[in-house]
N, C-alpha and C positions, 0 to 999 in steps of 0.2 A: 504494500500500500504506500503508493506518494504521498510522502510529508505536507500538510498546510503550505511548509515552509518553502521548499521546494518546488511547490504550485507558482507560490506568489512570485519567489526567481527564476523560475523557466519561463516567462513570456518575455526575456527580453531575444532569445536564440529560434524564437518560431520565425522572424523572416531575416536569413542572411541577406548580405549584399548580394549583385549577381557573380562578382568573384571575391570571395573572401580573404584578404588582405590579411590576417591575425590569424598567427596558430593560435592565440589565446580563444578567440570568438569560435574556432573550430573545434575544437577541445572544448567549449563548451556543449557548444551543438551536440558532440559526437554521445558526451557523459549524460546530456538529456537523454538521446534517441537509446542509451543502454540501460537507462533506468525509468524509461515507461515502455519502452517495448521489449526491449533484449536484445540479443543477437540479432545482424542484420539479417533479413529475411526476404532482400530483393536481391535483384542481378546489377551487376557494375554498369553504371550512366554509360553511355555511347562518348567516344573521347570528344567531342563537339558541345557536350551538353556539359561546361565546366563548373558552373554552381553546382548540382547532381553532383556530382564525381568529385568533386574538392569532400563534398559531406558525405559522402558514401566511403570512399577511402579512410575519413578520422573516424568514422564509426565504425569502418572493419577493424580498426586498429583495437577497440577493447572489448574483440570476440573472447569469450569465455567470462567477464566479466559479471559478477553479480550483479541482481538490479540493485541490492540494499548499495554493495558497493558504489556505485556511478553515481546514486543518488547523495553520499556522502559528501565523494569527493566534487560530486557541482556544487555542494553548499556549500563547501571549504573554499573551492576558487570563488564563489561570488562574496564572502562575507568582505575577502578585505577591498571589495569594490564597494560594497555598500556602506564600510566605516569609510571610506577615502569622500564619498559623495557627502556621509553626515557631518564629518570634518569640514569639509570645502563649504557646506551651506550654513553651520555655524559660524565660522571666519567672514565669509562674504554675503553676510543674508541677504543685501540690498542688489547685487552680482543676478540680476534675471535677463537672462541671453536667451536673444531670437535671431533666428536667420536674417542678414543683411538683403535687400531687394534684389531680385534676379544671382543672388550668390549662394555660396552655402558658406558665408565667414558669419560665427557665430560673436553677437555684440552685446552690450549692453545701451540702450538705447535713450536711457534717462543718464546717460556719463559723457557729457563734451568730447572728451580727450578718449574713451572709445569710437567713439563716432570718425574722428580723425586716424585712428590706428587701422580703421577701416578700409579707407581712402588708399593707405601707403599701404597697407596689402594685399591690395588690386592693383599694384604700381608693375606689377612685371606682365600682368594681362595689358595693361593701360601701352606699356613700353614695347610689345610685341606687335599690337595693334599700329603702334606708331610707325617700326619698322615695316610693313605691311604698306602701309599709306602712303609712307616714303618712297617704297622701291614703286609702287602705282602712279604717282606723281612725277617724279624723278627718273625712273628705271635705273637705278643706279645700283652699282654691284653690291657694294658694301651694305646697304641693308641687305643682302644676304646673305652675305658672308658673316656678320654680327649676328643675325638673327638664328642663322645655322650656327654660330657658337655656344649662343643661349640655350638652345635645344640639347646641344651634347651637353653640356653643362647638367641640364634637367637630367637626362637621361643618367650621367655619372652617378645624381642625387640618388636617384630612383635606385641602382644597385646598391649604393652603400646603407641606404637605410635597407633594405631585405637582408645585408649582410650582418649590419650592426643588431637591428630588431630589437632598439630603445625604443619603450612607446612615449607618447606623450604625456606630459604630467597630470592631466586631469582628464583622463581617460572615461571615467564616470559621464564627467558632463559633456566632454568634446568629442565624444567613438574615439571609435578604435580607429589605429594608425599609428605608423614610427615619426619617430621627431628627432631624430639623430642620423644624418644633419639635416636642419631648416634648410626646408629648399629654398624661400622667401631670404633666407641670408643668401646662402650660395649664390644665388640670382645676382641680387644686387652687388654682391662681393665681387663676380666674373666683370658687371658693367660698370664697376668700378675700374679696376687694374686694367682690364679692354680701353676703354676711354683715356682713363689716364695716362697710358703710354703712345695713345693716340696723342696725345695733345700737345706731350711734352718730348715726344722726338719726331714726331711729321709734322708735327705745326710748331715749326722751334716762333717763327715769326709774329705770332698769336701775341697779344700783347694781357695781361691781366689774369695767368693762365693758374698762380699760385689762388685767386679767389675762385676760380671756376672750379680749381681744385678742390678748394675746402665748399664749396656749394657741393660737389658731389658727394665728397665725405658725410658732410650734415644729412644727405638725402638716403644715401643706403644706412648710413646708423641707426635713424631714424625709423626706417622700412625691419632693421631686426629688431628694435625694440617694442615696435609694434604688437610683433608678434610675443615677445614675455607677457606687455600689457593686454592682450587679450588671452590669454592662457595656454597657448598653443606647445610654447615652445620653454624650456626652461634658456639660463643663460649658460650654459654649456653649449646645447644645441646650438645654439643660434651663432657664438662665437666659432665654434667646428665649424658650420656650415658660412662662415664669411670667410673664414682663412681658405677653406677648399676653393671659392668660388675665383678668391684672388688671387692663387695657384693658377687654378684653370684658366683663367683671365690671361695670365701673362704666359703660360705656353703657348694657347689659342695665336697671341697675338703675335709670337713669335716664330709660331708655323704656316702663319699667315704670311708673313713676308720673308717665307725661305720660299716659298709657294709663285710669291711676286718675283723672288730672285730669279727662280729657274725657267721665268719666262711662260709658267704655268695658263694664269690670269688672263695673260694677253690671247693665248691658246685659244682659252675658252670663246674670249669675245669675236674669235672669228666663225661658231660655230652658226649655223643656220637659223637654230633656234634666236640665237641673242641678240642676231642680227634681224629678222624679224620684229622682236619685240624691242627691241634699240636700246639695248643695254649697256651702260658707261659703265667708264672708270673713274671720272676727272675728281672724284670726290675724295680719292686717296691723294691724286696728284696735288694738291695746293691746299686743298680744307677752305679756300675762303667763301667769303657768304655773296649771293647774286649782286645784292649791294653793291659790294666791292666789285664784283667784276663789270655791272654797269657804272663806275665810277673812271675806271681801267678806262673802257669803252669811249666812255666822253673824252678825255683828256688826249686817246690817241685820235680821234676825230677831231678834236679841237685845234692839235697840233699839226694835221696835215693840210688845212685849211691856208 
């Protein structure tokens, strides 16, 4: 006979994601399905149907299992989520988070300086979107070339949290998920050191470049702090996840122009595709703003006159 107790903590495991992200959440699943039914008692999901077979697979795993057993140990794994949750609501009673509009960034909506932390951590959708609208406007290389760095970046994220499988610290309130490293750092950490050595060895000419500097610094600090202040991420996380990013940054950017050395670049731009869509370079060559180049434009018309 199921426990009261165990009634009331099994309805968080009756709907997984459609792919289950947490061996935590699956081990749970798996310790429910052997402690109200038993042994598995179907055939293995079709390799295609991967939610099926993610939970069929953890619930094969404790065939032979008592039902008294399974039922135990789910109430052992849920209690220290449900003292973590009574803890958190003690400490922050006033702390009532709802989904952000069109997001899933969980806020608090009566806190200003939530409301704001919001903003900066929609700043790497905001800043992909921009590369996007750049290369559309522009057709210029280098939005994709940056924007392809950001990506791998992401992508590096995505393995080391599966490897690390540090969850987030308030796991109760924010699901399940790893947070070692903050992608939302890493991010901003790559368009950092990206940028910055953009700035400061192809645009030596740039005049003002130590403020643009520390404007970008204020803007990605700001983008991981965010995320402590919403509860996402502790400050370990976030600090791992900027140092990798600023790693990633500065090889990205220096494979980048062994790539321009060997005459790669130019390669490409003679391809059919590029030339179609009229794709440049000149935004590496010089960095300067249309301004300037119609100021250029006058003075040499002015002077042939």
């Amino acid at each position: 006979m199921v426990s009261q107790l165990f009634e009331e903590k099994a309805k968080a495991v009756n709907d997984l994601p459609t792919k289950p992200n947490t061996e935590e959440l699956l081990n749970l699943y798996s310790l429910y399905k052997q402690a109200t039914v038993g042994d598995v008692n179907t055939d293995r999901p079709g390799i295609f149907n991967l939610k099926d077979r993610s939970k069929w697979d953890a619930w094969n795993k404790l065939k032979g299992m008592s039902q008294e057993d399974a039922e135990q140990k789910y109430i052992a794994l849920r209690r220290p989520q449900e003292v973590d949750r009574m803890n958190f609501s003690s400490v922050h009673a006033s702390y009532n988070v709802i989904p952000f509009d069109d997001t899933l960034i969980l806020y608090n909506p009566s806190d200003p300086i939530s409301i704001i932390c919001v903003y900066l951590s929609l700043s790497p959708i905001l800043l992909l979107t921009f590369y996007l609208s750049w290369l559309i406007i522009t057709r210029e290389l280098e939005s994709i070339i940056v924007a392809g760095g950001q990506l791998i970046n992401e992508f590096i994220n995505k393995i080391l949290k599966r490897l690390i499988k540090q969850p987030r610290p308030h796991v109760s309130l924010m699901g399940p998920g790893y947070g070692m490293p903050s992608a939302h750092s890493q991010f901003v950490g790559f368009f950092l050191s990206y940028w910055s050595l953009k700035l400061w060895l192809q645009w030596g000419h740039i005049e003002r470049r130590v403020r643009y500097n520390l404007y970008l610094l204020c803007f990605t600090l700001a983008v991981c702090l965010s995320r402590v202040y919403l509860l996402y991420h502790t400050f370990d996380q976030i600090i791992i996840g900027y140092l990798i990013g600023i790693i990633d940054g500065i090889i990205y950017f220096g494979a980048v122009g062994i790539v321009r050395q060997l005459g790669i670049i130019d390669w490409l731009l003679t391809w059919p595709l590029c030339r179609g869509l009229m794709i440049t370079d000149t935004f590496n060559n010089d960095g300067i703003t249309l301004y300037s180049k119609w100021q250029t434009h006058c003075h040499i018309k002015k002077n042939t006159k």
